[in-house]
N, C-alpha and C positions, 0 to 999 in steps of 0.2 A: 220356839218359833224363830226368832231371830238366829239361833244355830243352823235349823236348815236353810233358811233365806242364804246365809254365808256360805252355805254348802253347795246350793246351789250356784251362785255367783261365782265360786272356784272353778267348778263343774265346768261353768260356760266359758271361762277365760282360757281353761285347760284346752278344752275345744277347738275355740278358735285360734290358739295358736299352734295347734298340730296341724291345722285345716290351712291354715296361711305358710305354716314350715312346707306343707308335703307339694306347693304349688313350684312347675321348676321354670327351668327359662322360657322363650319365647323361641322357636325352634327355627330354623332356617327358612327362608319363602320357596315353597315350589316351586316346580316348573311348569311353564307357561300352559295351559290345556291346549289343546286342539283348535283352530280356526273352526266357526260355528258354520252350519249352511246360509245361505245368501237367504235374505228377507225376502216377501212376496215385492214385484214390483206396483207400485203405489199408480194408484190413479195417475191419467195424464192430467195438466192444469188444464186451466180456463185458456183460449186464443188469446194473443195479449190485443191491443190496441192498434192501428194501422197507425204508421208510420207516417211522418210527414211528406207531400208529395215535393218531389225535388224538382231543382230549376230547370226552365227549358232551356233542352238543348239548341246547339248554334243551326241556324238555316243552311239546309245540304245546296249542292250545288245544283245550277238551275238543269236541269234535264232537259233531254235532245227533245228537236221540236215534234212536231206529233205527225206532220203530212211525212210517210214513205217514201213520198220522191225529193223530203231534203235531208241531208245530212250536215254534219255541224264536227269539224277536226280542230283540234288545236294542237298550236307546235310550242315551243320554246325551243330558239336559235341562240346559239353561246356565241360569244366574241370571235371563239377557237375557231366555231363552223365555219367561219366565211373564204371562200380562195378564188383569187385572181381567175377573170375570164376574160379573153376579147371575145367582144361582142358587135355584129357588124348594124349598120344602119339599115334602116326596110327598103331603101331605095339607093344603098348603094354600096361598094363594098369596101368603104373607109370605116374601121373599126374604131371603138375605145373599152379601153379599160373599166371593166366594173368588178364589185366583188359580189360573188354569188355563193347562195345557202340552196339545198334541196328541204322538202318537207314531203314526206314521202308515206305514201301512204298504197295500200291497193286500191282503198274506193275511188281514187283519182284515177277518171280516162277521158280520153280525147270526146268521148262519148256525151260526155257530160259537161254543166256551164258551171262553173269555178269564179268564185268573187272572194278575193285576198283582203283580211282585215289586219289593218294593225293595232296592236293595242300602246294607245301613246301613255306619253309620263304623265298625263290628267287622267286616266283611267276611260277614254274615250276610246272607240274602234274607230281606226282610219280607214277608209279604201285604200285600195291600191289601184293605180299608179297615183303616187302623189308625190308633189315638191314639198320642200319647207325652205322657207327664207331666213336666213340665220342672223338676226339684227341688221344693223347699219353695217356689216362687215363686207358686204357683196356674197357670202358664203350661201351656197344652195345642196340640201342636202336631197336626193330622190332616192326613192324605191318604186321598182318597176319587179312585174312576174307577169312568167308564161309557164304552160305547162303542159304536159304530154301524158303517156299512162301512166300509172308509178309514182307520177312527182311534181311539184311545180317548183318552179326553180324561181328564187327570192332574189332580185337584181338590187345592188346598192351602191351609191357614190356620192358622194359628199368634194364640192366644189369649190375650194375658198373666191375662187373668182368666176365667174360664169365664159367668161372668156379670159386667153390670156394664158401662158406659162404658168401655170399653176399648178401644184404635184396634188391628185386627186387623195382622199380618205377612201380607202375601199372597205372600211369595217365598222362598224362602232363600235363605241367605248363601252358597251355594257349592251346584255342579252334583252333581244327583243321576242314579244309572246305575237304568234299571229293567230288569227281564227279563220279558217275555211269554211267556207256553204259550198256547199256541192246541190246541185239539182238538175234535173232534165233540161236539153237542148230548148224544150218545147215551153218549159214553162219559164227557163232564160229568156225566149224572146220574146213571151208577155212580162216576162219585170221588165226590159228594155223600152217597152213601149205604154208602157203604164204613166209613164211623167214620173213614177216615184223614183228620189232623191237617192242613185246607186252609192251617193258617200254617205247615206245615212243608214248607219246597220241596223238600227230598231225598226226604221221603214222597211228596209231588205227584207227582213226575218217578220215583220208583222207581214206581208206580200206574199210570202211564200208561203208562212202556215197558213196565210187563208184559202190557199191551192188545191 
């Protein structure tokens, strides 16, 4: 018994080392296969969440007024624009010196009533024709306009002395913004006679959109 138990146990070793001999290397790696076909496309997701609502944006600018018969221009006048004019008096034909800006437009005609604003360095609209008194110095600064079809034409001079030899400023030192109303003859000379305050442009413009 114990013979072929031995016999067997040679048997098996004989085996496994012919079984382990005949095993050879590990062989070179292939080559790549073929790109496969594209997968099915997948469900679409879930919507996601809304978004946070972003900040308000800045207030546009204020829009023309609403009655037909007024209009609302604005200019900006550069330093460059201004050039010497003589300009004669209404009653007589001794001139002076002014400097003058056109602001030109086509809705401007003889046809129609024309109120000149200025926008001053406080953020206020002036009328026009208006003086400024320039401190304690005697210096007197005007703008005066008239106008015709086409254009009104922006009169300016600056005085160091109101009388006297004195060499006039015919420009300013820095660009002035004007605002025109334009409206009918007709409804010009109910603002005229309204009592309402022609140098106050919110009264002007509240007067005429009520038109």
């Amino acid at each position: 018994m114990n013979k072929i138990t031995k016999l067997l146990a040679i048997v098996a070793l004989a085996a496994s080392t012919t079984l382990w001999s005949c095993k050879g290397d590990t062989g070179p790696e292939g080559p790549v296969g073929p790109k496969g076909d594209q997968g099915t496309k997948g469900d679409k997701g879930d919507k996601g969440d809304q978004g946070v609502k972003g900040d308000k944006g800045d207030k546009g600018d204020q829009g023309v007024m609403g009655n037909a018969n007024v209009q609302r221009l604005a200019f900006t006048v550069k330093v460059s624009d201004w050039k010497n004019k003589e300009i004669a008096g209404a009653g007589t034909g001794a001139t002076s010196t002014w400097g003058v800006a056109e602001l030109k437009n086509d809705a401007i005609t003889t046809e129609k009533y024309a109120v000149v604003f200025l926008k001053t360095n406080d953020g206020y609209l002036q009328a026009l024709p208006t003086t400024y008194s320039i401190g304690m110095s005697g210096a007197y600064e005007r703008l005066n306009y008239g106008y015709k079809t086409g254009s009104i034409e922006v009169q300016y001079r600056l005085d160091t002395q109101l009388f006297g030899g004195n060499k006039p400023e015919l420009a300013p030192n820095k660009d002035l913004n004007f605002e025109v109303v334009l409206t009918t003859k007709t409804i010009g000379a109910a603002l005229e006679k309204s009592g309402v305050d022609l140098k106050n442009y919110n009264a002007v413009v509240d007067f005429l959109s009520a038109q």
